[in-house]
N, C-alpha and C positions, 0 to 999 in steps of 0.2 A: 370393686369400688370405683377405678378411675373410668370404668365402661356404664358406671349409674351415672356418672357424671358428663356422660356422651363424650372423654377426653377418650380418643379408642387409640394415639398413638401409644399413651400412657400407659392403655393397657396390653396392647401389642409388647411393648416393652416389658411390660412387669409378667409377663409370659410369656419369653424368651428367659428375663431371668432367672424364673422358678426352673426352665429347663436346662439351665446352665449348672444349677447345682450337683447337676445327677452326673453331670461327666467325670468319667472316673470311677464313679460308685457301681457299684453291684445290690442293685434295687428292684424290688419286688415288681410283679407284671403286672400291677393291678396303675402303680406307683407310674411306670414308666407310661401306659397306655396315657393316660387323665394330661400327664406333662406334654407328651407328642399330638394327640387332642387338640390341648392347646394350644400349642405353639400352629397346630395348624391353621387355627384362627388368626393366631398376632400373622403368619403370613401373607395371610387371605388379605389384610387389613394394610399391611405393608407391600400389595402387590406382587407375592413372590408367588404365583400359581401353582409351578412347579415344587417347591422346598413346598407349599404347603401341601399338594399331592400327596407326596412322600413322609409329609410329616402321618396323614389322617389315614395311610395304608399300614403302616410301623404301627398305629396309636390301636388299628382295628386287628391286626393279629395277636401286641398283646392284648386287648382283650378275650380274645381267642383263646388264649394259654390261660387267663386268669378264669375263663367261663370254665374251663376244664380244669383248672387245679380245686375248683367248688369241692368235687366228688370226694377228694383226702383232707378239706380243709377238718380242723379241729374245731369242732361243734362239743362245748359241755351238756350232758343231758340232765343235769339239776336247773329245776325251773323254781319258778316264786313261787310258785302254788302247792299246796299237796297233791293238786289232781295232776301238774308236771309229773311231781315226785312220785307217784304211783303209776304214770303212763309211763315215765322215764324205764319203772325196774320190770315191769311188763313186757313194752315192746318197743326197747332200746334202738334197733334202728327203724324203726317207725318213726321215732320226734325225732331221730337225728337227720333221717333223711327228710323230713319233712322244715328245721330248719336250712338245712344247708338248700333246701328250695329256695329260702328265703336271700339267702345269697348270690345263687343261682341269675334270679329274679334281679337283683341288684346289677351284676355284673354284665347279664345281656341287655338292660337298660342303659349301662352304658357305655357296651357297643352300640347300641342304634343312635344313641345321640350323635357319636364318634361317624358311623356313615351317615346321618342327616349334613352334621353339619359339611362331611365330605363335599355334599355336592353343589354347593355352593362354587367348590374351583370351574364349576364348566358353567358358566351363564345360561346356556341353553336348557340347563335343569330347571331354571328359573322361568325364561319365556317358555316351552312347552309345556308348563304346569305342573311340572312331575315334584318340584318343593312342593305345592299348595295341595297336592293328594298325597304325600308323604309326612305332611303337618300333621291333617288329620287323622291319620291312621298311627304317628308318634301319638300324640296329645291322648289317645285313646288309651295308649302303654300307658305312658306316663303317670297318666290320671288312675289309674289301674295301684300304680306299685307304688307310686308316688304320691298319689294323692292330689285328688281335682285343685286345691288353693295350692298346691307347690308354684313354686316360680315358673320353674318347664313351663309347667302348663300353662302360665298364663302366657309366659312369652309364645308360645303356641295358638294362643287361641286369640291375643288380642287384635281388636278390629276398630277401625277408625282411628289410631293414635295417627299426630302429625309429624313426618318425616324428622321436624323439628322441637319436637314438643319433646316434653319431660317425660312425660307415659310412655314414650317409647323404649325407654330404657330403665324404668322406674323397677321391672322384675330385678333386672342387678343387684339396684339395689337393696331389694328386699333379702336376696339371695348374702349378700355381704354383711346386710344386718346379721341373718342366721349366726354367718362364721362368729362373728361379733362375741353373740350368745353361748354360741359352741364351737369354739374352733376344730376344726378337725387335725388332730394333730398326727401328722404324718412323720414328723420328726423324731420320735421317739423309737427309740431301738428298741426299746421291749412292748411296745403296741403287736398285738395278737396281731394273725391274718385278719383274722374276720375285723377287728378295728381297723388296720390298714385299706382292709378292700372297701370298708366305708365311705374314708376318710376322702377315697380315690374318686369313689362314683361321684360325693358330694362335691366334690373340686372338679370335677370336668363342666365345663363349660357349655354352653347351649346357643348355637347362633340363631334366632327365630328370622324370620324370613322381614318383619316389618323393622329390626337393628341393621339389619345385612343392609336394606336397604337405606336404614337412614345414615349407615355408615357409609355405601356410597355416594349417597348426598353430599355427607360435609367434605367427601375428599375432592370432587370436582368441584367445588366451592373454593376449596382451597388454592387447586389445581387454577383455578379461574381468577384469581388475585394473584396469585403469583406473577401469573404472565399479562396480568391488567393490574396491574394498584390501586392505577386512580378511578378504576370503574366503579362508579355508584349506583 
């Protein structure tokens, strides 16, 4: 929400303190990956290149562990349909392995967000182009598993918003309405895996390349008042 609002220290912060909760806890890999994700962002945003390295390397091996714990996750084979319910006692691990694809699908989407938004820490991913052919080969996933109208994608695909304009950060918001409607509730000790690993993918964060840039717009703005006041 404070990142639709273009306030991106605000949200820097409130994504260090979603990761502050975890210290101490013994929490699921899906859980950890989505927090460290993000935090890699709030330090991207906060100038910390390194902490945020180290944050988007931690956030991508767990999803490494979560992509591999799919295979044992607890998939029920009673579907809504009778034609579930007759595939189900037929060829049981057929729909089962055929949802936990579905998982599968979840959890290496995002990892790729988690290394998209990695490479943000080296500018030079930026001026040699390698975001702008990493966009469209994400935005391609995305739109795939995700769904062409998801926010990803549009933060992915949008073209002409201004640095400072409201469109540039308008997917946020749409993404916070979501939680709004359905919060993804990760707090809950008795949420299955597979709600957990939802809840996860849903809450990780997505830097598209035309925020990155308008966040570093308002920070040498800032940067630029600071040390001029009175410049008009």
């Amino acid at each position: 929400m404070a990142l639709s609002r273009a306030e991106i220290i605000s949200a820097a912060r409130s994504w260090l303190r979603a990761e502050a909760t975890l210290e101490g806890a013994t929490s699921p890999a899906p859980v950890i990956a989505a927090c460290r994700s993000n935090s890699g962002i709030a330090h991207l945003i906060l100038e910390n290149s390194n902490e945020a390295d180290v944050a988007f390397r931690e956030a991508e091996e767990h999803w490494r562990q979560a992509i591999e714990s799919v295979a044992t996750l607890d998939v029920p084979l009673t579907g809504t349909s009778s034609f579930h319910f007759r595939l189900a006692a037929k060829v049981p691990h057929a729909l089962m392995e055929a949802r936990r694809r579905r998982y599968r699908h979840l959890a290496e989407v995002a990892g790729a967000i988690t290394r998209f938004n990695h490479l943000f820490v080296d500018a030079a991913n930026i001026e040699s182009g390698l975001v702008a052919r990493r966009m469209s080969e994400l935005a391609s996933i995305l739109s795939e598993i995700l769904g062409p109208a998801s926010a990803e994608v549009c933060l992915l695909t949008m073209t002409g918003a201004s640095l400072n304009g409201a469109a540039t950060f308008s997917p946020y918001g749409r993404k916070s309405a979501e939680f709004a409607r359905s919060p993804p509730a990760l707090a809950n000790g008795l949420s299955s895996d597979r709600a957990i690993l939802e809840a996860a993918v849903a809450l990780t964060a997505l830097l598209g390349l035309p925020a990155f840039l308008a966040i570093e717009h308002q920070r040498k703005a800032a940067e630029t008042h600071s040390q001029c006041p009175n410049l008009t």
